[in-house]
PDB file of N, CA, C and O in Angstrom:
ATOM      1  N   UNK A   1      -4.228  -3.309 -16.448  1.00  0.00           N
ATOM      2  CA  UNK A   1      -3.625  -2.352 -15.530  1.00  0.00           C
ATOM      3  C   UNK A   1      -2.139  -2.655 -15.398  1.00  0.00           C
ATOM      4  O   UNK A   1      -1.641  -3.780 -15.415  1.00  0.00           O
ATOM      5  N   UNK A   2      -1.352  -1.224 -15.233  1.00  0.00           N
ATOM      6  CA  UNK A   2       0.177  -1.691 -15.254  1.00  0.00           C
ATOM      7  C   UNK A   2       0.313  -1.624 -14.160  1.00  0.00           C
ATOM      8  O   UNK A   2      -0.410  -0.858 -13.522  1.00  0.00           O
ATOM      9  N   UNK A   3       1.647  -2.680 -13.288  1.00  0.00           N
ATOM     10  CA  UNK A   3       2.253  -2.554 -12.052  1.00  0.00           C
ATOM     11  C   UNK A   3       2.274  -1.038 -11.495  1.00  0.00           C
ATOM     12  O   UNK A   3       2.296  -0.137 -12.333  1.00  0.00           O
ATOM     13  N   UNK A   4       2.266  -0.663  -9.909  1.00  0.00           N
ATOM     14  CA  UNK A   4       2.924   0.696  -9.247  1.00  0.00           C
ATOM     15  C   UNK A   4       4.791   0.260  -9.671  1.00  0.00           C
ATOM     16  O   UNK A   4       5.219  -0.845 -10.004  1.00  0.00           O
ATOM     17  N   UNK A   5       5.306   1.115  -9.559  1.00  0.00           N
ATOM     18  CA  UNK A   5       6.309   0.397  -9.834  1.00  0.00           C
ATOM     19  C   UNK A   5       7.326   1.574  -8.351  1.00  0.00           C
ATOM     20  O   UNK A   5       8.131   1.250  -7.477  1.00  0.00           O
ATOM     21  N   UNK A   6       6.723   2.903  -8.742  1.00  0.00           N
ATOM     22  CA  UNK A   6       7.023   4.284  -7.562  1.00  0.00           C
ATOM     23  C   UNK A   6       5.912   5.078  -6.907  1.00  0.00           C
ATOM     24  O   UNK A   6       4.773   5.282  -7.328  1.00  0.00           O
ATOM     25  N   UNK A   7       6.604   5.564  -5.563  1.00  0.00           N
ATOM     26  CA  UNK A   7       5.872   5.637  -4.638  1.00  0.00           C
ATOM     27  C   UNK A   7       6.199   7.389  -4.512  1.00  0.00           C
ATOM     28  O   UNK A   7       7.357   7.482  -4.921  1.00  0.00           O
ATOM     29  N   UNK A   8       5.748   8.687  -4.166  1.00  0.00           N
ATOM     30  CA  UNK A   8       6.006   9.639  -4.007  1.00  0.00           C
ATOM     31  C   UNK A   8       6.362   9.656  -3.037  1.00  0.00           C
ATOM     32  O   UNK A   8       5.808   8.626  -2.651  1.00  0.00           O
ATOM     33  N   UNK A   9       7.068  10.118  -1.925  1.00  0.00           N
ATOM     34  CA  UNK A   9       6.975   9.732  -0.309  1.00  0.00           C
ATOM     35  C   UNK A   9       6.738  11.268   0.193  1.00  0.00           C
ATOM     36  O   UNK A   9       6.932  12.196  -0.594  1.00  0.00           O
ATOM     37  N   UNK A  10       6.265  11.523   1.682  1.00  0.00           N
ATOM     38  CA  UNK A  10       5.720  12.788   2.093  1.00  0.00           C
ATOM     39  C   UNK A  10       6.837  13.769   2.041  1.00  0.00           C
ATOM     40  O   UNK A  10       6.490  14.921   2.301  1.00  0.00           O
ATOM     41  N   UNK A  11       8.424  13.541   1.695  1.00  0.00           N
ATOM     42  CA  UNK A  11       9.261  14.363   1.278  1.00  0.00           C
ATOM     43  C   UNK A  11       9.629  14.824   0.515  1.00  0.00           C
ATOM     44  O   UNK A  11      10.611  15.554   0.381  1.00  0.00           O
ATOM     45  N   UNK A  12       8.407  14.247  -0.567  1.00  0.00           N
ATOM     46  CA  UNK A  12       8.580  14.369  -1.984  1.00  0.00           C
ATOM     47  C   UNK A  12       9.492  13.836  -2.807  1.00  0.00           C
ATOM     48  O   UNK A  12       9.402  14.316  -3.937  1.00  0.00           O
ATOM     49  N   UNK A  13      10.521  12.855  -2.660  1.00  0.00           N
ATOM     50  CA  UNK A  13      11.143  11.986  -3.007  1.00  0.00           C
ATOM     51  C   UNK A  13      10.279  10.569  -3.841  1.00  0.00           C
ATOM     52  O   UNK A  13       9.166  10.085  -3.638  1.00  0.00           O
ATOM     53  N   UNK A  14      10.994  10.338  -4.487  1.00  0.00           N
ATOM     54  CA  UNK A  14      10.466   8.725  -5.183  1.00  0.00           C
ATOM     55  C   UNK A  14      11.203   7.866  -4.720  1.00  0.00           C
ATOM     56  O   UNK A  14      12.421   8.021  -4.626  1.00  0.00           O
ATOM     57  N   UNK A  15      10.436   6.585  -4.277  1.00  0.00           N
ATOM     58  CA  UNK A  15      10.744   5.507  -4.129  1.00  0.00           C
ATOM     59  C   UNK A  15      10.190   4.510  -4.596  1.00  0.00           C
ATOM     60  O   UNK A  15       9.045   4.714  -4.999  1.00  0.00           O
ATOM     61  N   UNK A  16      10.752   3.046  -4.736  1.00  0.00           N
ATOM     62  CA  UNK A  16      10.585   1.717  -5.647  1.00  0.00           C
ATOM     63  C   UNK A  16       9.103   1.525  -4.367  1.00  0.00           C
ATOM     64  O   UNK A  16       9.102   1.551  -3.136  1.00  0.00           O
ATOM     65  N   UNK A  17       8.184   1.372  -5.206  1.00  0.00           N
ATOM     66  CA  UNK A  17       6.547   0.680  -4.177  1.00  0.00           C
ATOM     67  C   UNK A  17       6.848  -0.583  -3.945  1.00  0.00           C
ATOM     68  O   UNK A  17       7.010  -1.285  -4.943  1.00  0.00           O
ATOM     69  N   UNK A  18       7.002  -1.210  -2.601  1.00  0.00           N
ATOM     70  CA  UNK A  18       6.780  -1.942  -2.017  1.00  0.00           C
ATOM     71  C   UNK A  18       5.033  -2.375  -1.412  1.00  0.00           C
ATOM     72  O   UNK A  18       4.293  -1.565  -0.855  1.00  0.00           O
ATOM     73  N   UNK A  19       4.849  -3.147  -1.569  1.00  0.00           N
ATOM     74  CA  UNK A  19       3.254  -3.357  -1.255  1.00  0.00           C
ATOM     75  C   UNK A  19       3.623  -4.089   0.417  1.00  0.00           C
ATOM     76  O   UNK A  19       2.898  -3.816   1.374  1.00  0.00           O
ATOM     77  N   UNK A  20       4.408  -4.694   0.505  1.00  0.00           N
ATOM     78  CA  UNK A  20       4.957  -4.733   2.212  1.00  0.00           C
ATOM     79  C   UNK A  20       5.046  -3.967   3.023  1.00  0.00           C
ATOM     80  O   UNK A  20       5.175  -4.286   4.205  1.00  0.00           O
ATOM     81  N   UNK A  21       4.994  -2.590   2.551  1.00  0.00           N
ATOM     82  CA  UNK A  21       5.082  -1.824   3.764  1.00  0.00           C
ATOM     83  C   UNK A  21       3.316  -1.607   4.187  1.00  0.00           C
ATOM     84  O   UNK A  21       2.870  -1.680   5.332  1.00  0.00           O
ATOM     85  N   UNK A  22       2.552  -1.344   2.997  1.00  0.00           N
ATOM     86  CA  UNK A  22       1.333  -1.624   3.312  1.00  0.00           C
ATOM     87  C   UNK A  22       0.591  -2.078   4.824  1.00  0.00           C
ATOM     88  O   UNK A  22      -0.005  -1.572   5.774  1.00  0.00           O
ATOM     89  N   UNK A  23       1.315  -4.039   4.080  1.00  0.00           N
ATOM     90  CA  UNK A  23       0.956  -5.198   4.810  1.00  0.00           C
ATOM     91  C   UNK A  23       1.400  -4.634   6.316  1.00  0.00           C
ATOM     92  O   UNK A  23       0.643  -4.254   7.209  1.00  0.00           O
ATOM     93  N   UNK A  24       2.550  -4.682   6.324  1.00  0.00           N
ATOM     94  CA  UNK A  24       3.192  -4.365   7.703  1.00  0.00           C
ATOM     95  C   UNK A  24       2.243  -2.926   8.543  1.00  0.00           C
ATOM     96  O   UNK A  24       2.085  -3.074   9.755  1.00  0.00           O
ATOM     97  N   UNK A  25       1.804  -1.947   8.065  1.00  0.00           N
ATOM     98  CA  UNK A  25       1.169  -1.132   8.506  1.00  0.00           C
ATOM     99  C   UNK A  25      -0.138  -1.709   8.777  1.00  0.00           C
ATOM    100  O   UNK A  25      -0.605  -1.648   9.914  1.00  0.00           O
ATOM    101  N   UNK A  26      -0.549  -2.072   8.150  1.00  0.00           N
ATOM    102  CA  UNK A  26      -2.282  -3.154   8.305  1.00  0.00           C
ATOM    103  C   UNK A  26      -1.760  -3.716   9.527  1.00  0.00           C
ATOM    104  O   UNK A  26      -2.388  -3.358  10.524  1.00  0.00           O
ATOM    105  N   UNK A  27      -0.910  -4.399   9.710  1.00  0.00           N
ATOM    106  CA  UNK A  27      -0.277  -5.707  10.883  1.00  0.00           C
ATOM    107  C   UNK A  27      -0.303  -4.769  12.025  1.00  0.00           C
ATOM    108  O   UNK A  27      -1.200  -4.940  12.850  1.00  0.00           O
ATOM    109  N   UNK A  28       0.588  -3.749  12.215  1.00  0.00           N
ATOM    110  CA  UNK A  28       0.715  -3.291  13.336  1.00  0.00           C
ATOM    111  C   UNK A  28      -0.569  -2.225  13.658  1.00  0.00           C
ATOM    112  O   UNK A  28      -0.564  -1.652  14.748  1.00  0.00           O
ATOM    113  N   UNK A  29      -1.936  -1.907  12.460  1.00  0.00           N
ATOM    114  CA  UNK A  29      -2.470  -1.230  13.021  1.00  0.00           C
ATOM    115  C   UNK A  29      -4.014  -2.638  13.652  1.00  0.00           C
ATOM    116  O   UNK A  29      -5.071  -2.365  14.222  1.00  0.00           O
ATOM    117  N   UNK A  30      -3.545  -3.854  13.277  1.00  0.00           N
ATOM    118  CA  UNK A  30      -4.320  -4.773  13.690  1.00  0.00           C
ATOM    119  C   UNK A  30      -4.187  -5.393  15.257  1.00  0.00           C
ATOM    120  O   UNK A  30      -5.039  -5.872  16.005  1.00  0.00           O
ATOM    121  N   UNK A  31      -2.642  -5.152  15.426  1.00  0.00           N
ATOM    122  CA  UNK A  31      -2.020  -5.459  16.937  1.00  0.00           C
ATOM    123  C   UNK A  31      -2.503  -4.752  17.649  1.00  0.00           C
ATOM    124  O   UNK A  31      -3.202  -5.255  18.529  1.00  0.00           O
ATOM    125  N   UNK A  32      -2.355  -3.281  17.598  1.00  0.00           N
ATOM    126  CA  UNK A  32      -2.947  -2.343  18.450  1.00  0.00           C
ATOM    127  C   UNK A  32      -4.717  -2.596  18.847  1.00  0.00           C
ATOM    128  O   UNK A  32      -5.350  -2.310  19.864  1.00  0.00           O
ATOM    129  N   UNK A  33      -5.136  -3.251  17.559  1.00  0.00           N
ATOM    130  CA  UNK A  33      -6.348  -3.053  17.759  1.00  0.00           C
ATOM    131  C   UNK A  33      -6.979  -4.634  18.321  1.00  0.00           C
ATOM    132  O   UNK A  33      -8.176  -4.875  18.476  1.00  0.00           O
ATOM    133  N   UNK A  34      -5.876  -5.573  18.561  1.00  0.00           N
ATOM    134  CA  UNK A  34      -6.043  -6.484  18.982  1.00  0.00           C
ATOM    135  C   UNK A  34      -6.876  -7.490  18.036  1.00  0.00           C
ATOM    136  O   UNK A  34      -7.596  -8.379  18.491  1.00  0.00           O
ATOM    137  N   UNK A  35      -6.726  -7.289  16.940  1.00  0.00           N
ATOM    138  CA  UNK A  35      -8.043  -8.171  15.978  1.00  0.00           C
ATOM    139  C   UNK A  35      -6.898  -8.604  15.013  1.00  0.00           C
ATOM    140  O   UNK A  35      -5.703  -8.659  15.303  1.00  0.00           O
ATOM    141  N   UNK A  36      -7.659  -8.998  13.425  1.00  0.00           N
ATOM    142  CA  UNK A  36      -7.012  -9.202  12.247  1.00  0.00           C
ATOM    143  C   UNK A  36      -5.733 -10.476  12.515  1.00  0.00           C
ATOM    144  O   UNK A  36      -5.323 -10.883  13.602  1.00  0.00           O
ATOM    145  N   UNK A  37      -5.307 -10.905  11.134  1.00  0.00           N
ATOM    146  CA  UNK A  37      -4.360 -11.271  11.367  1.00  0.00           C
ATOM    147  C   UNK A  37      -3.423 -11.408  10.007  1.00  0.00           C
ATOM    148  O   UNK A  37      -4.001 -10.745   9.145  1.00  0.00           O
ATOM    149  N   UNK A  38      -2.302 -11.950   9.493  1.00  0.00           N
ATOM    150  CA  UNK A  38      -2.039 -11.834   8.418  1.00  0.00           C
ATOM    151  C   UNK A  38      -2.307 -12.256   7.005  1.00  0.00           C
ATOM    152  O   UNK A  38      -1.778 -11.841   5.974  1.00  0.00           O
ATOM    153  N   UNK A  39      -3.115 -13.046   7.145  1.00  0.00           N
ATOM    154  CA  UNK A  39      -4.159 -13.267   5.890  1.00  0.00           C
ATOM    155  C   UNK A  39      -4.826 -12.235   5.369  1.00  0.00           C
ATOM    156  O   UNK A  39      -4.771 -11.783   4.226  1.00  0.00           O
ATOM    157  N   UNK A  40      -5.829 -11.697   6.820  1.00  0.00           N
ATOM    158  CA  UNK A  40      -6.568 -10.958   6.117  1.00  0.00           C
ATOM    159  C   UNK A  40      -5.770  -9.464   5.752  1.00  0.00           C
ATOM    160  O   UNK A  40      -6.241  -8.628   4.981  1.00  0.00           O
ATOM    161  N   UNK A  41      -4.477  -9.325   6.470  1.00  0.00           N
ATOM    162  CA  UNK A  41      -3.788  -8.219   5.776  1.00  0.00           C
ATOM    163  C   UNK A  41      -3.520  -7.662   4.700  1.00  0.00           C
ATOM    164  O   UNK A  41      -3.452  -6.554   4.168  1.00  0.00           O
ATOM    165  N   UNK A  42      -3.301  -9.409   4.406  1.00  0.00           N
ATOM    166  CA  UNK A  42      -2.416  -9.386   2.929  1.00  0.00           C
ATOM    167  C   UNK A  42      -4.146  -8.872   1.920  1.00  0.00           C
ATOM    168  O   UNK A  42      -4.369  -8.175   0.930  1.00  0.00           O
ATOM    169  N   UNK A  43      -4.774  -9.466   2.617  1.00  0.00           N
ATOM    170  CA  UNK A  43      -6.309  -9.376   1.204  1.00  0.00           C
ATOM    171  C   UNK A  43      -6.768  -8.021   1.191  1.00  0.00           C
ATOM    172  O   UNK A  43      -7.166  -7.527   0.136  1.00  0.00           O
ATOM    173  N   UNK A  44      -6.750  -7.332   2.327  1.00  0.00           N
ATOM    174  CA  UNK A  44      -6.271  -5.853   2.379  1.00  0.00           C
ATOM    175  C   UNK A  44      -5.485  -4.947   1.605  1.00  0.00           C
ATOM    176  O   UNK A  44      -5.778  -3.969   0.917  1.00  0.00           O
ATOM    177  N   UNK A  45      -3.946  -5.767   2.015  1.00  0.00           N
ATOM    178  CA  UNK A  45      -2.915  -4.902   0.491  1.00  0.00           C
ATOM    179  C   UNK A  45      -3.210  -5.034  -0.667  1.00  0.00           C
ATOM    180  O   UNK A  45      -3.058  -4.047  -1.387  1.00  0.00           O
ATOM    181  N   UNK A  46      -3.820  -6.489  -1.356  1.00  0.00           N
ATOM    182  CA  UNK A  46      -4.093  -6.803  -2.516  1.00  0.00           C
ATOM    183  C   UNK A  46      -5.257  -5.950  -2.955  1.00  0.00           C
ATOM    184  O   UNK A  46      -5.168  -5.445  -4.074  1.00  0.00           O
ATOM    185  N   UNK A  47      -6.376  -5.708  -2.208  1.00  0.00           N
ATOM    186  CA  UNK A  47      -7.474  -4.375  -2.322  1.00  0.00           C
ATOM    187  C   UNK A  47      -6.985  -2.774  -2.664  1.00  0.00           C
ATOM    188  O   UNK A  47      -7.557  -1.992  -3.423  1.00  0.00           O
ATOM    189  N   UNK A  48      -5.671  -2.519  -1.818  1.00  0.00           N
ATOM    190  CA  UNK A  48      -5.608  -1.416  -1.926  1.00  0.00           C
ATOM    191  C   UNK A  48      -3.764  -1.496  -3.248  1.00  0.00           C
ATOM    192  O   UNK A  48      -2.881  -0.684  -3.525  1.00  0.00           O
ATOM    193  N   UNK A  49      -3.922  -2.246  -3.453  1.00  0.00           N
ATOM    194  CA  UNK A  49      -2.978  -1.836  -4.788  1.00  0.00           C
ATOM    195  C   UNK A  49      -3.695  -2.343  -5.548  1.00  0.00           C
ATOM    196  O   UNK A  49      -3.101  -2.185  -6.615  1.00  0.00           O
ATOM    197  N   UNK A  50      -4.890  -3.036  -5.822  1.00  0.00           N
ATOM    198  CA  UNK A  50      -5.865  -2.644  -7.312  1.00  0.00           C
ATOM    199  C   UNK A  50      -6.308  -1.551  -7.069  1.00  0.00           C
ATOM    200  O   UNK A  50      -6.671  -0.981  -8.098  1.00  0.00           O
ATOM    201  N   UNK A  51      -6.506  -0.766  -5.830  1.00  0.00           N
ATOM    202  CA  UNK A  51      -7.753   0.517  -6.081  1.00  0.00           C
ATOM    203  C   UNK A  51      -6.508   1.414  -6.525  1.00  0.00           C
ATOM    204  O   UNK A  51      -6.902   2.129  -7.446  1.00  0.00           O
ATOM    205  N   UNK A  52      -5.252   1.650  -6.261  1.00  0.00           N
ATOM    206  CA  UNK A  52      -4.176   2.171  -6.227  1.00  0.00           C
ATOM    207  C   UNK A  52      -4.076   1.932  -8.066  1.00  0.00           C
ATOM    208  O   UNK A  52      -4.506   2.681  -8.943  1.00  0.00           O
ATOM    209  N   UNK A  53      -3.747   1.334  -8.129  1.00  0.00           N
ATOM    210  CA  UNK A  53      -3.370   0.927 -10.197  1.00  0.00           C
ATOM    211  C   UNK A  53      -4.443   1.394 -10.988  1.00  0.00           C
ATOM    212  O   UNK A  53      -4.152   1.914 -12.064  1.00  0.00           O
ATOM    213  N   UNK A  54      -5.877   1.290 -10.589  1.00  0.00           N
ATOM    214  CA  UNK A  54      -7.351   1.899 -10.875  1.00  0.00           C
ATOM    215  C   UNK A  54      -7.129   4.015 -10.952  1.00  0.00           C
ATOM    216  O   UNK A  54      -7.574   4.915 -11.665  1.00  0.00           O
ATOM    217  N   UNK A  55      -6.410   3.935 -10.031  1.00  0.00           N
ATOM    218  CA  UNK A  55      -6.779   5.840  -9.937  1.00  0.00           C
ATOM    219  C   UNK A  55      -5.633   5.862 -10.140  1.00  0.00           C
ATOM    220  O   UNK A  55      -5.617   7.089 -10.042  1.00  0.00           O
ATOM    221  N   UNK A  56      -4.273   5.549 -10.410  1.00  0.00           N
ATOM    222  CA  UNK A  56      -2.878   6.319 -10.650  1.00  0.00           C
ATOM    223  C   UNK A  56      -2.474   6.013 -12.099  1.00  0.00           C
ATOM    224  O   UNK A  56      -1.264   6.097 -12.305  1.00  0.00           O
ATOM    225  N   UNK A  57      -3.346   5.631 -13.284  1.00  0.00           N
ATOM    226  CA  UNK A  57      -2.899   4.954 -14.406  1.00  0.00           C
ATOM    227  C   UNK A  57      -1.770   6.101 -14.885  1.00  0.00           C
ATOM    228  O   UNK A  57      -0.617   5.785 -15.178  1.00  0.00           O
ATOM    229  N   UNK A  58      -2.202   7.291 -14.917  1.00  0.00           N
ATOM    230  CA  UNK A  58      -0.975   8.125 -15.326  1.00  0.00           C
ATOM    231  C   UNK A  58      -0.217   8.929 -14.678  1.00  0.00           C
ATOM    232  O   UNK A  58       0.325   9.926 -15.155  1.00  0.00           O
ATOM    233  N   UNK A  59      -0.126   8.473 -13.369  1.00  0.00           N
ATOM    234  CA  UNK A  59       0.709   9.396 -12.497  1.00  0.00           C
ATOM    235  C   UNK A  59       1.447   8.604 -11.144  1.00  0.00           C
ATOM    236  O   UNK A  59       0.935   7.545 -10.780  1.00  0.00           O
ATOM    237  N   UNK A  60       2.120   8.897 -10.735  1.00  0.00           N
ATOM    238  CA  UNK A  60       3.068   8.324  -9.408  1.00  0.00           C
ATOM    239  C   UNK A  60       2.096   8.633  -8.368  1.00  0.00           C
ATOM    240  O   UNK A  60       1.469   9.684  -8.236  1.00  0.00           O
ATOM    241  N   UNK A  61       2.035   7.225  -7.396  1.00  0.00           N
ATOM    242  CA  UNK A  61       1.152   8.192  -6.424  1.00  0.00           C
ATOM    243  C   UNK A  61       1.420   7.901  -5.274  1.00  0.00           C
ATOM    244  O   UNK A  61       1.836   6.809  -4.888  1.00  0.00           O
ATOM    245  N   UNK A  62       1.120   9.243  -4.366  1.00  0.00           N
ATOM    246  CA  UNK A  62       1.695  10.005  -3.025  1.00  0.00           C
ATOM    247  C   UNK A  62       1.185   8.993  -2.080  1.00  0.00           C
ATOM    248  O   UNK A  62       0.215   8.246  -2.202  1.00  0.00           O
ATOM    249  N   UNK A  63       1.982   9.108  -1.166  1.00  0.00           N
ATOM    250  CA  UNK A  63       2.325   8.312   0.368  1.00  0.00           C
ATOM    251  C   UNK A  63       0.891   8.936   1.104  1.00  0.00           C
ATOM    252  O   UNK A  63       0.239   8.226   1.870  1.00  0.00           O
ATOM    253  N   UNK A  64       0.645   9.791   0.907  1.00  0.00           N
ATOM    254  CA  UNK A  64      -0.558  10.276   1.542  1.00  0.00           C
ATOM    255  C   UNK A  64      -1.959   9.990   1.342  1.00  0.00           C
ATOM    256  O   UNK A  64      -2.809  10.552   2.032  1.00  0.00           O
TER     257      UNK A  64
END
């Protein structure tokens, strides 16, 4: 599987994929929820950029 390397964003713009913003969204939706912490975030992001590299092999894929 090749790296994400771009991200579509909901303005339809491209941007460089960061897998941190991910993490950081996991984080703050773990605060709210009073649980989690950053370990298991990160094993989270790492889940969802293999399922991410799995379904986008030939295409950029959307923020959505």
């Amino acid at each position: 599987m090749k790296p994400i390397k771009y991200v579509i964003k909901r303005d339809g713009s491209q941007d460089v994929f960061d897998k941190k913003i991910i993490t950081n969204a996991i984080l703050k939706a773990f605060e709210q929820a009073n649980e989690g912490n950053r370990f298991l975030a990160n094993k989270i992001t790492e889940s969802v950029v293999e399922t991410l590299m799995r379904s986008y092999v030939h295409e950029t894929p959307h923020v959505e």
